[in-house]
Residue frames as a rotation matrix with the C-alpha (Angstrom) as fourth column:
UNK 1
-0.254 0.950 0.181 119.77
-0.873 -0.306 0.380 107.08
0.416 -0.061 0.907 100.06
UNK 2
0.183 0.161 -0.970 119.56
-0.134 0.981 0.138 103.37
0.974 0.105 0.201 100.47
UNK 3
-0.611 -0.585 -0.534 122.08
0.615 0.076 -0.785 103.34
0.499 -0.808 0.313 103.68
UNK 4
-0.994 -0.044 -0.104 120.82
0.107 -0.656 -0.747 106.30
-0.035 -0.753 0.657 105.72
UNK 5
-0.700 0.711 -0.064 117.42
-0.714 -0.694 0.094 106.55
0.022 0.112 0.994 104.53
UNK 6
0.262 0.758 -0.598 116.15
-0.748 0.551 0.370 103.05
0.609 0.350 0.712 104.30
UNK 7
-0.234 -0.470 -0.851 118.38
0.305 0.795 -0.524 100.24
0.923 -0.382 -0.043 106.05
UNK 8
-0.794 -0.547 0.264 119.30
0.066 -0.510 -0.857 102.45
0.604 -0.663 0.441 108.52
UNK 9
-0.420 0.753 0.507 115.50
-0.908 -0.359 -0.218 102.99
0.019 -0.552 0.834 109.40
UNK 10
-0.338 0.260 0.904 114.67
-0.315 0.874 -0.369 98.94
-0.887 -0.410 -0.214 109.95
UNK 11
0.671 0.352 -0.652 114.19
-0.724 0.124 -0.678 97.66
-0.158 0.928 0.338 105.93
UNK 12
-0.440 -0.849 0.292 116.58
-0.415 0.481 0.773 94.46
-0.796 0.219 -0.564 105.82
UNK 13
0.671 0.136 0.729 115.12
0.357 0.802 -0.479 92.34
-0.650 0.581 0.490 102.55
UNK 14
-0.438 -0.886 0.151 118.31
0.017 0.160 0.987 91.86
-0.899 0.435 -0.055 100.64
UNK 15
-0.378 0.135 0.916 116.21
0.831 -0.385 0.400 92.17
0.407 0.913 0.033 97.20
UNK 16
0.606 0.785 0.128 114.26
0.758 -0.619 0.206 95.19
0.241 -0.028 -0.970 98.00
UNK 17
0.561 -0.551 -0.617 117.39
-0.172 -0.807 0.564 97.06
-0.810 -0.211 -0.548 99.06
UNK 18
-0.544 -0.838 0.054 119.53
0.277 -0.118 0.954 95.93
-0.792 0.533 0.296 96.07
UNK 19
-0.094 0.520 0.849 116.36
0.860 -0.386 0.333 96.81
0.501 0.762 -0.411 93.24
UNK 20
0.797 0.097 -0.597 116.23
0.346 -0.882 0.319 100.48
-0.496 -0.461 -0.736 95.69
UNK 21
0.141 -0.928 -0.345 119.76
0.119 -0.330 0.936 100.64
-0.983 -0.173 0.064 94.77
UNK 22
-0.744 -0.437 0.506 119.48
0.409 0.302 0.861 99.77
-0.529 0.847 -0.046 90.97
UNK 23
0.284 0.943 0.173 116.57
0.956 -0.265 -0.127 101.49
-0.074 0.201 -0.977 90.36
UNK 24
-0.891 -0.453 0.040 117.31
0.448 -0.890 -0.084 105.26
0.074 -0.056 0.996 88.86
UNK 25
-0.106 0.803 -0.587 115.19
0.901 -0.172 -0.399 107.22
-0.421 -0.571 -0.705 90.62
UNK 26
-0.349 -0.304 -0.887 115.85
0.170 -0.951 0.259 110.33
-0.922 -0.060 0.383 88.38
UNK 27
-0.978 -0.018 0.206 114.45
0.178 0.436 0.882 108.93
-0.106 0.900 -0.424 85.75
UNK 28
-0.432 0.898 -0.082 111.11
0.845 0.435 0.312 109.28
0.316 0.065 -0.946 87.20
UNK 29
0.337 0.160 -0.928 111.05
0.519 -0.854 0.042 112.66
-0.785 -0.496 -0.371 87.92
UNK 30
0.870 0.283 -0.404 111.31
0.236 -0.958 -0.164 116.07
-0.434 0.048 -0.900 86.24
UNK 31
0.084 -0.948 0.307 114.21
0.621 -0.192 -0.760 117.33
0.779 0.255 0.573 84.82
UNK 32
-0.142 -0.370 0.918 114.10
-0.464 -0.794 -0.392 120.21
0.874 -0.482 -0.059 87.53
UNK 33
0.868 0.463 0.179 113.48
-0.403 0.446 0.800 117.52
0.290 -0.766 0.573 89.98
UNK 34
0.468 -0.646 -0.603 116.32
0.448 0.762 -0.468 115.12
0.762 -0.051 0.645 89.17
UNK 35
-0.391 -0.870 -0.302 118.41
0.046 0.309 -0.950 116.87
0.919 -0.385 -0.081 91.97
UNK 36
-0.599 -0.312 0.737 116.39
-0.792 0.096 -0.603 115.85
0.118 -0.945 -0.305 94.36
UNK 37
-0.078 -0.129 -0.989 115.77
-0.567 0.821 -0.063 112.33
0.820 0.556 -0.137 93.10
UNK 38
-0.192 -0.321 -0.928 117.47
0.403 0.836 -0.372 110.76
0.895 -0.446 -0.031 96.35
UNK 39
-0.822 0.043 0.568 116.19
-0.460 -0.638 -0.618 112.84
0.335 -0.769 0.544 98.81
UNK 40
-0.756 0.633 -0.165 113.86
0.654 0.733 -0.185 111.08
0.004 -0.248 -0.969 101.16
UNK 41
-0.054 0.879 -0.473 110.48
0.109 -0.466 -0.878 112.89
-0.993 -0.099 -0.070 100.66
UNK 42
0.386 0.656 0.648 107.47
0.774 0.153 -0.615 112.82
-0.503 0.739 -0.449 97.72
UNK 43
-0.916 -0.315 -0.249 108.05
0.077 -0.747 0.660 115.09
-0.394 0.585 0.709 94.75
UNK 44
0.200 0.963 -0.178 105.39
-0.259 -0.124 -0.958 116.20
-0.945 0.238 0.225 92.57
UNK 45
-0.645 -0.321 0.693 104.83
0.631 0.287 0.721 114.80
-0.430 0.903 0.017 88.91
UNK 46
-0.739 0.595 -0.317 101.90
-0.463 -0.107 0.880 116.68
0.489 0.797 0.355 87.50
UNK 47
-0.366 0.841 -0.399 98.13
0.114 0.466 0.877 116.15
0.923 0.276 -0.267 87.56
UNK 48
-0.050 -0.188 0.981 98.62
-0.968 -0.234 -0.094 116.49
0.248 -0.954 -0.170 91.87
UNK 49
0.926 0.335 0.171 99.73
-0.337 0.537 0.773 113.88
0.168 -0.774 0.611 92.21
UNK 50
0.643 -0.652 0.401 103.48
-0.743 -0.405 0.533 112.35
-0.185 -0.641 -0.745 93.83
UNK 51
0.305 -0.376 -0.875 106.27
-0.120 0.896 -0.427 110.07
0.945 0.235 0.229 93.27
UNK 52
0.977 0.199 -0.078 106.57
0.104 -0.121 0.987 108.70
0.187 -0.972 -0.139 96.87
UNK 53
0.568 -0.466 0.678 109.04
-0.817 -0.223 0.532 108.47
-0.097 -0.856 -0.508 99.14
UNK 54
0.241 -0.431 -0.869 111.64
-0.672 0.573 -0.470 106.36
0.701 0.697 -0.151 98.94
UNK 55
-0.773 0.051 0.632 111.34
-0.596 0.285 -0.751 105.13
-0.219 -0.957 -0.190 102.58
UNK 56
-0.074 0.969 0.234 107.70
-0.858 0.058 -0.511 104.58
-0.509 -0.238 0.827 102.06
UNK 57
0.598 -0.017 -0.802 108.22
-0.714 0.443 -0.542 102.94
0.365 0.896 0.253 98.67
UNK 58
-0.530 -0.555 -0.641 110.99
-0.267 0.827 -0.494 99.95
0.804 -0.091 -0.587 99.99
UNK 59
-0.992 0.098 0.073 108.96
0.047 0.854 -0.518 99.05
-0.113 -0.511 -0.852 103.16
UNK 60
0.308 0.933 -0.188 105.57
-0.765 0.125 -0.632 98.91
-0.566 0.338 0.752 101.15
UNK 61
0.343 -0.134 -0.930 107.48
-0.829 0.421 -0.367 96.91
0.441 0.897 0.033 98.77
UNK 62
-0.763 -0.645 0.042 109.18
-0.520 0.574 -0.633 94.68
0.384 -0.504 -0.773 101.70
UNK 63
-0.639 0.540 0.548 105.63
-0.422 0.350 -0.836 93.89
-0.644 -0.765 0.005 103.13
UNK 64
0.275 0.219 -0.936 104.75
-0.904 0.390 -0.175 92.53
0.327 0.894 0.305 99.61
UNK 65
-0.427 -0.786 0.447 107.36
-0.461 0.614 0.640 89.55
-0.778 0.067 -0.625 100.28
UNK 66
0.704 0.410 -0.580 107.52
-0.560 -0.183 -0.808 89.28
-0.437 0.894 0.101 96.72
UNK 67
0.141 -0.270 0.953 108.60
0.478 0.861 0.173 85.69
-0.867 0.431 0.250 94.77
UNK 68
-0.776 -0.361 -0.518 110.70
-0.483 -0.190 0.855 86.11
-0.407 0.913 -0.027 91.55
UNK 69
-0.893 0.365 0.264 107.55
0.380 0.294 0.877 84.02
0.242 0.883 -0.401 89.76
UNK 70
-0.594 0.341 -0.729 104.74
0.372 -0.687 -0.625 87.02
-0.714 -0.642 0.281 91.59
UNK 71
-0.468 0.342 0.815 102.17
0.575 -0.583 0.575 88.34
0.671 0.737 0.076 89.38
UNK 72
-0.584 -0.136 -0.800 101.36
0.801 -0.258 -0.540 91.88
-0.133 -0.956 0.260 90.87
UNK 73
0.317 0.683 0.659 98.65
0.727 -0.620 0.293 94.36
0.609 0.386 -0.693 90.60
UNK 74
-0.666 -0.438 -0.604 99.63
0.644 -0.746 -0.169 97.72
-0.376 -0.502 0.779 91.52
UNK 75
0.495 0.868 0.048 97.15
0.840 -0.492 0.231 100.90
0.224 -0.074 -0.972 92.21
UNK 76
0.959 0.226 -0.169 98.19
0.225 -0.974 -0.025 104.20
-0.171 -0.014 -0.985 90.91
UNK 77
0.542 -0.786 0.296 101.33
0.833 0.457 -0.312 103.72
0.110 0.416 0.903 88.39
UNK 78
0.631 -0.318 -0.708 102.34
0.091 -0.875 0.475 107.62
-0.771 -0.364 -0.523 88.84
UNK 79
0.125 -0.717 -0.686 106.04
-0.936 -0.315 0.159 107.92
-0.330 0.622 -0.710 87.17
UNK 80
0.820 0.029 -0.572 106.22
-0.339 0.830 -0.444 104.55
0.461 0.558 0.690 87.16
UNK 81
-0.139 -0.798 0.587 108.95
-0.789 -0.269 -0.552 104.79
0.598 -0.540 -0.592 89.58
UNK 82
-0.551 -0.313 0.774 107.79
-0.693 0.688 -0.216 102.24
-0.465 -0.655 -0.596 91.99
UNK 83
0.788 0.563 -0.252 106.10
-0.581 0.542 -0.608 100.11
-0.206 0.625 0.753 89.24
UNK 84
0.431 -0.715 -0.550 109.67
-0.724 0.090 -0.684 99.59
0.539 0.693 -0.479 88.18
UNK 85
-0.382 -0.319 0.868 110.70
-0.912 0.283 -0.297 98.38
-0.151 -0.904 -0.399 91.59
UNK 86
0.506 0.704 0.498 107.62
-0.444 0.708 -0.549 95.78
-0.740 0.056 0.671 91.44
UNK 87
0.928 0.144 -0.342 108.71
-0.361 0.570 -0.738 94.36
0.089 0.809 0.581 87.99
UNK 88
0.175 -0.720 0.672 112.13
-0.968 -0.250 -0.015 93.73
0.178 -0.648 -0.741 89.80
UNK 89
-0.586 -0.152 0.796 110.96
-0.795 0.298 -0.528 91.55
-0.157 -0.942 -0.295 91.86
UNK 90
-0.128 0.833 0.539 108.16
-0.228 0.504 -0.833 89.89
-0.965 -0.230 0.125 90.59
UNK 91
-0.288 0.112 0.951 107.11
0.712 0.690 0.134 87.88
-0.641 0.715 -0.278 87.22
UNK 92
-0.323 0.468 0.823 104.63
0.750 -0.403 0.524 90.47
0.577 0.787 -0.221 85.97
UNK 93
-0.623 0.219 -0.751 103.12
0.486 -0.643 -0.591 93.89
-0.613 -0.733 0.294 86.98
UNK 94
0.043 0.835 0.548 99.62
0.834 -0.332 0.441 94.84
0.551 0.438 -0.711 86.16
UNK 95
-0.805 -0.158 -0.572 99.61
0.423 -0.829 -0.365 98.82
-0.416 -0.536 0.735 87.10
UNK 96
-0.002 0.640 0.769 96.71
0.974 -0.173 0.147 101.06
0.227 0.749 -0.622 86.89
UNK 97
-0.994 -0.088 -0.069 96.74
0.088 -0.996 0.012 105.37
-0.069 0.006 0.998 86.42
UNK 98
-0.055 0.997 -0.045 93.73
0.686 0.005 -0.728 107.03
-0.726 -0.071 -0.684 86.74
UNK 99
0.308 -0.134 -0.942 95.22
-0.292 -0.955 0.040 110.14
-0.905 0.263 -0.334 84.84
UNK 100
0.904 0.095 0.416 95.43
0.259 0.653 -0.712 109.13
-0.340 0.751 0.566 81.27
UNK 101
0.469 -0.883 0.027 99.06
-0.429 -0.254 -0.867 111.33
0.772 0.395 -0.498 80.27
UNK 102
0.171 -0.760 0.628 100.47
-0.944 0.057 0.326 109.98
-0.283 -0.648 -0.707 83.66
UNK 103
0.694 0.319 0.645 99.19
-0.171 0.944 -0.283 106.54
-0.699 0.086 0.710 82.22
UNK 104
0.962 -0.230 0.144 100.79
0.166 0.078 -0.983 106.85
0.215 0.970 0.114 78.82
UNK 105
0.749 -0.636 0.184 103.97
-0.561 -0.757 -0.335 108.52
0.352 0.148 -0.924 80.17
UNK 106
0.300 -0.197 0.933 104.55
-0.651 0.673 0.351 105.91
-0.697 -0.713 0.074 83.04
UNK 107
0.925 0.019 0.379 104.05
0.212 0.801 -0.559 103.10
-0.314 0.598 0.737 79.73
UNK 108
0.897 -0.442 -0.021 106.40
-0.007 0.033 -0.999 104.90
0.442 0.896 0.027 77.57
UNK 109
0.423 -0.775 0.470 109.23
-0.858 -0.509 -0.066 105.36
0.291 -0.375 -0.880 80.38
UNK 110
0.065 -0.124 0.990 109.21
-0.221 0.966 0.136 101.64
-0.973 -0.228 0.035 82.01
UNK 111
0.856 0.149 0.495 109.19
0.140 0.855 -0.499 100.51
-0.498 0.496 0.711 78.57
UNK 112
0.808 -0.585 0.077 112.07
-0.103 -0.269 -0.958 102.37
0.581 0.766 -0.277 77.24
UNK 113
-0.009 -0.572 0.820 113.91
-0.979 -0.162 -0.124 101.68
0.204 -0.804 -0.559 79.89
UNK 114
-0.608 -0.364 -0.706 113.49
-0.427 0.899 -0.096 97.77
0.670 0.243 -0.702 79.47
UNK 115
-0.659 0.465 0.591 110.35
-0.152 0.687 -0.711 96.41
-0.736 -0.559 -0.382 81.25
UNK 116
-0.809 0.176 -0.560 109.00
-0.560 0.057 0.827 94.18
0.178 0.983 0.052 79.86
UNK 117
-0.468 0.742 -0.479 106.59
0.676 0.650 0.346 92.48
0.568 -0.162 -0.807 82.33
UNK 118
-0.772 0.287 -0.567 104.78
0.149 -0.786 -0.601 95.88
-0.618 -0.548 0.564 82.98
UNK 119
-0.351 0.771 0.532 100.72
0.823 -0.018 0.568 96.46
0.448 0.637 -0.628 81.43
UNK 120
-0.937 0.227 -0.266 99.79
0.026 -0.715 -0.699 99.84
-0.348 -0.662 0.664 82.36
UNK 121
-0.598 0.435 0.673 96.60
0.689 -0.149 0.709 100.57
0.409 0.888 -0.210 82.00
UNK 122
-0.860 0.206 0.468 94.17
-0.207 -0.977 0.050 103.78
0.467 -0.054 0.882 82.19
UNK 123
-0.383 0.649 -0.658 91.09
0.090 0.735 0.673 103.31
0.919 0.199 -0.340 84.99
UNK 124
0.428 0.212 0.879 89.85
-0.763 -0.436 0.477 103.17
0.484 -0.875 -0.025 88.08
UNK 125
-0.559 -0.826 -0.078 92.20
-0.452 0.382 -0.806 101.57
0.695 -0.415 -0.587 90.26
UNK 126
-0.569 0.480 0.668 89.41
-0.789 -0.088 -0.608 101.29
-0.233 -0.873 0.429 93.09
UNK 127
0.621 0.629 0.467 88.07
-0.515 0.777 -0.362 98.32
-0.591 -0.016 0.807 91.20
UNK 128
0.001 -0.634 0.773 91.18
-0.453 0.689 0.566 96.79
-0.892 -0.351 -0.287 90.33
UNK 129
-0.118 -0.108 -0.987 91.83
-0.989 0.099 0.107 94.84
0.086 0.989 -0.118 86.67
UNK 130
0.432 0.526 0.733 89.62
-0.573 0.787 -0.228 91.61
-0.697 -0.321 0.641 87.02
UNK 131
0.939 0.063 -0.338 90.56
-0.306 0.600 -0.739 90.38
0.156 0.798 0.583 83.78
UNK 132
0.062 -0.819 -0.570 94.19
-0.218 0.546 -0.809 89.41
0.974 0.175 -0.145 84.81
UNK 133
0.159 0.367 0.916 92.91
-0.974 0.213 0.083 87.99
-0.164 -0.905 0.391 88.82
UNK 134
0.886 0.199 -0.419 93.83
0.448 -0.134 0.884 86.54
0.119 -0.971 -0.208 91.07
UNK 135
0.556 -0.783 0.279 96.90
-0.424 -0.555 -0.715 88.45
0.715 0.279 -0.641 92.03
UNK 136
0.297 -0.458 -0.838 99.54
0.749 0.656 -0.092 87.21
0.592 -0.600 0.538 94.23
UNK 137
-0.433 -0.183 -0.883 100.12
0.570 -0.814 -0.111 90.95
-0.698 -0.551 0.456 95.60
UNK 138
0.579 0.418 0.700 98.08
0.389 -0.896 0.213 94.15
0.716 0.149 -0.682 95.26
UNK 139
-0.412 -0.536 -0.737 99.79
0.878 -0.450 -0.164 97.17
-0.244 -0.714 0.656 96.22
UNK 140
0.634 0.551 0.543 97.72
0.652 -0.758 0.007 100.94
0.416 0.350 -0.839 96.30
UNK 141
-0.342 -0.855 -0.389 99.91
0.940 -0.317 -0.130 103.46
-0.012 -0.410 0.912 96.19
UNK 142
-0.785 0.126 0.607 97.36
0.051 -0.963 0.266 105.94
0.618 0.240 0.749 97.11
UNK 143
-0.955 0.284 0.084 95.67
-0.083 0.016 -0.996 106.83
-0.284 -0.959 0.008 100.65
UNK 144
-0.637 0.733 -0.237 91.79
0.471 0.614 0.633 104.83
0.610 0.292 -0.737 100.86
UNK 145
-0.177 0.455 0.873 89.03
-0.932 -0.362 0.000 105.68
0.316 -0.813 0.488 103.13
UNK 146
0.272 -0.002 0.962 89.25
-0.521 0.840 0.149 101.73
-0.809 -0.542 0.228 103.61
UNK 147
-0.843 -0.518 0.146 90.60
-0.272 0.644 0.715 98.87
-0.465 0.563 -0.684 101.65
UNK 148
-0.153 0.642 -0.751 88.53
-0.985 -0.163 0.061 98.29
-0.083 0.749 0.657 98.27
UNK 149
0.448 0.606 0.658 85.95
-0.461 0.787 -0.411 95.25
-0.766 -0.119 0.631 98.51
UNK 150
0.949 0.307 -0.070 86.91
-0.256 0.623 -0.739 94.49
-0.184 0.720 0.670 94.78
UNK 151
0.208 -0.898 -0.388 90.67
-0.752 0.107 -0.651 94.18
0.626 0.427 -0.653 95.45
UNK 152
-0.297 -0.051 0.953 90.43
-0.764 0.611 -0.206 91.95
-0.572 -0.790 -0.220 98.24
UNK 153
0.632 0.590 0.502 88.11
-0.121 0.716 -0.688 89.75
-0.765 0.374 0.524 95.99
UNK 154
0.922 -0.077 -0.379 91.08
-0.356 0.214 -0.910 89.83
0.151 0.974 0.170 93.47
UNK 155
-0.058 -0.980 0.192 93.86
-0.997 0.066 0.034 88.52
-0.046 -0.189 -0.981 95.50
UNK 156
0.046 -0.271 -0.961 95.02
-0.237 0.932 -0.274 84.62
0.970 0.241 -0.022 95.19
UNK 157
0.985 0.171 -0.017 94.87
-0.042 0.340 0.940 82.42
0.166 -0.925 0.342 98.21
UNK 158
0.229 -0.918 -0.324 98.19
0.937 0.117 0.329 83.38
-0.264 -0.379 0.887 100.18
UNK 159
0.240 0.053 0.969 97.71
0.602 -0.791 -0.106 86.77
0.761 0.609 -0.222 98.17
UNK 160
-0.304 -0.409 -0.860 99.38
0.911 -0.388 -0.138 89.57
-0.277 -0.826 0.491 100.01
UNK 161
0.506 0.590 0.630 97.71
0.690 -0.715 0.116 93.45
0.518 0.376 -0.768 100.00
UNK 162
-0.722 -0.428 -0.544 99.43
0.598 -0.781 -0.180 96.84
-0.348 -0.455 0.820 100.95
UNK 163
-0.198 0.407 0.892 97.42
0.713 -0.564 0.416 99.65
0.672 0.718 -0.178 101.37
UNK 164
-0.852 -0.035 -0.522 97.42
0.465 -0.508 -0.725 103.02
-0.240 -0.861 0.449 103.20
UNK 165
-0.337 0.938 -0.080 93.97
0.606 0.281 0.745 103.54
0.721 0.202 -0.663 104.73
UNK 166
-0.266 0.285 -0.921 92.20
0.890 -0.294 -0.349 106.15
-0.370 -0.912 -0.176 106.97
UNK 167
0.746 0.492 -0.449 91.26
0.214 -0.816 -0.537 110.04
-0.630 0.305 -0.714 106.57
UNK 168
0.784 -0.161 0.600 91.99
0.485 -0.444 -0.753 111.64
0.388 0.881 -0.270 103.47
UNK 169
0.594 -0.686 0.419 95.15
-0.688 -0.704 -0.178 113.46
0.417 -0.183 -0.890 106.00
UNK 170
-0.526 -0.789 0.316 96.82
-0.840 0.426 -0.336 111.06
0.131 -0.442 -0.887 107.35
UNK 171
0.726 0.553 -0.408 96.49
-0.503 0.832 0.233 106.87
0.469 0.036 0.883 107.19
UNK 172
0.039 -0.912 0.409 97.89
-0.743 0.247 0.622 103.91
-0.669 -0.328 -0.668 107.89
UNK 173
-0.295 -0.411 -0.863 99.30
-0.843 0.538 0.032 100.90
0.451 0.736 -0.505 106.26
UNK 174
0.169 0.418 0.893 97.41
-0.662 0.719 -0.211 97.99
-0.730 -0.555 0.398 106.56
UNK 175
-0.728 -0.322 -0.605 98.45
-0.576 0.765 0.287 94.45
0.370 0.558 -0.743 104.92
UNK 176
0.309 0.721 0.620 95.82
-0.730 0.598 -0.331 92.05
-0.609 -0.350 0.711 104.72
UNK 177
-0.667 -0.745 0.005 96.38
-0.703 0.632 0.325 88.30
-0.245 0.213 -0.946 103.67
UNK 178
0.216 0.964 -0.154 94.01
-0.909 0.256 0.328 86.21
0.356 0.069 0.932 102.00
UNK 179
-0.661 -0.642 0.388 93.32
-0.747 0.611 -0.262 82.86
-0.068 -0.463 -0.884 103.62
UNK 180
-0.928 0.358 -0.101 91.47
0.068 0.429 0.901 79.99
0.366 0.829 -0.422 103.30
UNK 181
-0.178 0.879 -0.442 89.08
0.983 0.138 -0.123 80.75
-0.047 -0.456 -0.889 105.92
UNK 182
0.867 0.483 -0.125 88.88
0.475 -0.876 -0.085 85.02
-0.150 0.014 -0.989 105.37
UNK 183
0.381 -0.710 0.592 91.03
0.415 -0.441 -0.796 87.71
0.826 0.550 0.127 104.98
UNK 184
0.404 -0.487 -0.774 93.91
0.845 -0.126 0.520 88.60
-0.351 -0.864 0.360 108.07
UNK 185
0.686 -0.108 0.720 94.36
0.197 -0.924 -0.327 92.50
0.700 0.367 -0.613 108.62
UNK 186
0.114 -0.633 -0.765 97.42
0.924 -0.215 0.315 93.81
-0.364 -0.744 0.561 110.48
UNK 187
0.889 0.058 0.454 98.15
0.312 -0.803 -0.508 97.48
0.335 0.594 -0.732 110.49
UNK 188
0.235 -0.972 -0.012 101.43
0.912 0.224 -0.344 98.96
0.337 0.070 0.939 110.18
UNK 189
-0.594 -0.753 -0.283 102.91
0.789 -0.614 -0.025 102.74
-0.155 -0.238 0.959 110.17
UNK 190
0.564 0.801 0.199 101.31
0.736 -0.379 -0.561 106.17
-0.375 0.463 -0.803 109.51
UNK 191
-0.941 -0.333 0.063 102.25
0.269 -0.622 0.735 108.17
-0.206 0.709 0.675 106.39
UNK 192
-0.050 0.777 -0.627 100.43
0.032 -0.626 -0.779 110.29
-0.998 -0.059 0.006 104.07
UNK 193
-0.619 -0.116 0.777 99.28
0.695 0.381 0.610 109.79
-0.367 0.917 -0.155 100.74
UNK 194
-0.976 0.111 -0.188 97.59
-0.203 -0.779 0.594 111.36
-0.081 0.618 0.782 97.84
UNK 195
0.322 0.913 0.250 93.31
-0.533 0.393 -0.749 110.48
-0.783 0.107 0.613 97.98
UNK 196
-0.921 0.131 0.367 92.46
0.304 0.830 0.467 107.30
-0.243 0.542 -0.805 95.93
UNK 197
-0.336 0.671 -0.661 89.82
-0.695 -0.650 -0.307 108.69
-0.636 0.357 0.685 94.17
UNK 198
-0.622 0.355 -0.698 87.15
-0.353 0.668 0.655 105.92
0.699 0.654 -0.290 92.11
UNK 199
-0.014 0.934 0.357 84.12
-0.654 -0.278 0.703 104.77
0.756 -0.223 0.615 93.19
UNK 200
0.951 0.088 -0.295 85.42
0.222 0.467 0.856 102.45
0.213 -0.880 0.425 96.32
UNK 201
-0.578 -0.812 -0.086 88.30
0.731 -0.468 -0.497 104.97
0.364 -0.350 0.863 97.09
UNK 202
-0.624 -0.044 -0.780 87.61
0.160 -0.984 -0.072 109.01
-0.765 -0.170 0.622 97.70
UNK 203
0.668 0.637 0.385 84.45
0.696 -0.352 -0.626 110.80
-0.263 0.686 -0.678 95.47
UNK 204
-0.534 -0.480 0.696 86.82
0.751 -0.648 0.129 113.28
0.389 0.591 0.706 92.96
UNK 205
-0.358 0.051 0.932 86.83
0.038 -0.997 0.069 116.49
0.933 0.060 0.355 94.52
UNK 206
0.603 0.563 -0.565 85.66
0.545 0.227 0.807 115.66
0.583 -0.795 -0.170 97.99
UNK 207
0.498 -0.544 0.675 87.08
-0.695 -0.716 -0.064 117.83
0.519 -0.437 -0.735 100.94
């Protein structure tokens, strides 16, 4: 998966491909999933919503450029699958679920499985977890109708943001960077996520 699905397709950070590699991705899925685990494309967990891609998932995580002492807020913990990644890589990982069983499930899997610098917690994601701000990296792993005002306001100066933004069918990936004079937006690829849903995402149930 790593080789043909990720390198191969222009991903070179030497951690992000060796936590891709060490990372069981079957864990985070179904039992009737697990054989296709390594298969490049979303699965479903429950609740509608997806564990992503594993493309998607290493060059979101690569446009982090994520420091081994990183505290990292992460938007929309799912399996917990690319939470794990994050805590990899990075000091700590603040993750939030809107779906309370995906919330609880995500906790009990990343923890039995030995993270230990992982706080899930149950919320809207769309306003982000002030009480442990500023973040050195915010990552939303769930499609915006624009990047949320109150995560921007929770990144650290130098703070790095991933987040895929545009119509509810199809976005892109925009990385913004705080600085000292505003915030620098570059946009990347287009993929497709699941609606961010919370009151500076997608109104629940909207068409």
């Amino acid at each position: 998966m790593v080789e043909t699905d990720i390198a191969k397709r222009g991903v070179h950070s030497p951690r992000v491909l060796e936590v891709m590699r060490e990372t069981p991705r079957h864990l985070f899925v179904s039992p009737d999933q697990e054989r296709h685990a390594y298969e490049d494309h979303p699965l479903q967990i429950g609740h509608g919503q997806t564990i992503s891609q594993p493309y998607m998932v290493a060059v979101m995580t690569e446009l982090l450029d994520l420091r081994p002492e990183d505290c990292v807020l992460e938007i929309g913990t799912g399996s917990g699958y690319q939470t794990a990644i994050l805590a990899s890589l990075a000091r700590e990982v603040v993750s939030i679920e809107r779906q309370p069983e995906l919330a609880e499930d995500a906790a009990d899997r990343l923890h039995g499985l030995g993270y230990t610098n992982v706080l899930v917690h149950c919320g809207d994601g769309t306003l982000g977890w002030p009480e442990g701000a500023p973040y050195d990296a915010i990552l939303v792993t769930a499609g915006s109708p624009g990047v949320p005002h109150a995560l921007k306001e929770q990144l650290a100066m130098g703070g790095r943001l991933v987040c895929p933004a545009g119509s509810r069918d199809v976005q892109q990936l925009v990385k913004i960077v705080r600085t000292e004079t505003g915030f620098v937006e570059t946009t990347g690829i287009s993929c497709i996520f699941v609606p961010l849903i919370g009151q500076q995402g997608w109104p629940d149930g909207a068409d």
